[in-house]
C-alpha positions in Angstrom: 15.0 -6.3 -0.7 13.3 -3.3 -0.2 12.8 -1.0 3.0 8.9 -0.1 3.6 8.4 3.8 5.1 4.9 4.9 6.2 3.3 8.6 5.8 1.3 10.2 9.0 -1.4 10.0 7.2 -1.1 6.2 6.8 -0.3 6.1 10.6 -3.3 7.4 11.5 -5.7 5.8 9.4 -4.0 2.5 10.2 -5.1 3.2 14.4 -8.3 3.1 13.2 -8.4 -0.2 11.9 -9.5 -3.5 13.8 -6.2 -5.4 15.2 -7.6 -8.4 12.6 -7.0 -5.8 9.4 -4.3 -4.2 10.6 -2.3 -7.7 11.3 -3.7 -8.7 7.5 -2.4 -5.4 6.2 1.4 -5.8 7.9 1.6 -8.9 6.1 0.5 -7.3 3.1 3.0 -4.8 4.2 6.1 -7.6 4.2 5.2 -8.6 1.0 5.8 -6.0 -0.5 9.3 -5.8 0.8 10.1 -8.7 -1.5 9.3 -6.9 -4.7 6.4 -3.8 -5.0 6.1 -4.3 -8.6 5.0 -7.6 -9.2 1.5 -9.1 -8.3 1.3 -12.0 -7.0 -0.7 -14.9 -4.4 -1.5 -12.1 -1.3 0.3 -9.3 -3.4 -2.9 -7.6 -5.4 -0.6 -5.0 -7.2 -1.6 -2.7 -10.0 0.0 0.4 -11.2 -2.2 4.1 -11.3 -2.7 5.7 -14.5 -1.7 9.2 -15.0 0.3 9.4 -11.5 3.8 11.3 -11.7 6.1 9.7 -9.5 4.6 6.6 -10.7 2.0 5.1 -8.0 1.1 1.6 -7.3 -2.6 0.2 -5.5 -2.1 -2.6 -3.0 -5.2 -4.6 -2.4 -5.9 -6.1 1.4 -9.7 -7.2 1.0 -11.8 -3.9 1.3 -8.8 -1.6 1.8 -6.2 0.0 -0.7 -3.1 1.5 -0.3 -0.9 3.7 -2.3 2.5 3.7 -2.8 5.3 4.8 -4.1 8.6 3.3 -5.3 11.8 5.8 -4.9 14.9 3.2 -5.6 14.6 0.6 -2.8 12.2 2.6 -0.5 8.6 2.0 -0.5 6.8 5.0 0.6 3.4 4.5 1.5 1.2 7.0 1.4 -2.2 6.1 2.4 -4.7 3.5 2.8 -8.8 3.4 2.7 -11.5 1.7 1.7 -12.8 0.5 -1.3 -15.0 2.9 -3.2 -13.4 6.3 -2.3 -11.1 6.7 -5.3 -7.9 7.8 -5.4 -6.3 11.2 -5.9 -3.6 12.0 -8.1 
């Protein structure tokens, strides 16, 4: 089992969210507790290329988020909207 930690940055662009996606993404959330590497039914998982520590994309409809595995501690780092990209 892993332990799920969330940045600031994640924080706050959570709060900005409707309650709907925000209760859709803390599911999302508990999924990934089970195991972050794996996609799977409501566990759109995909590794980045080219990241160093090694990143992973979850997908929650529209949204993304990125995160990190460091042993058993998922750090997430931040979520947005489809079509932004994502930094490296």
């Amino acid at each position: 089992m892993f332990r799920v930690l969330v940045s600031r940055t994640f924080q706050k662009q959570f709060g900005k969210l409707s309650k709907k996606m925000q209760e859709r993404i803390k599911a999302g959330l508990k999924e990934l507790e089970k195991d972050p590497f794996k996609p799977r039914p409501n566990a759109d998982i995909k590794p980045l290329k080219d990241t160093k520590p090694q990143k992973y994309r979850l997908r929650i409809a529209d949204y993304r988020i990125v995160y990190c595995v460091e042993s058993d501690v998922i750090k997430v780092i931040e979520i947005f909207e489809r079509g932004r990209g994502y930094r490296k």
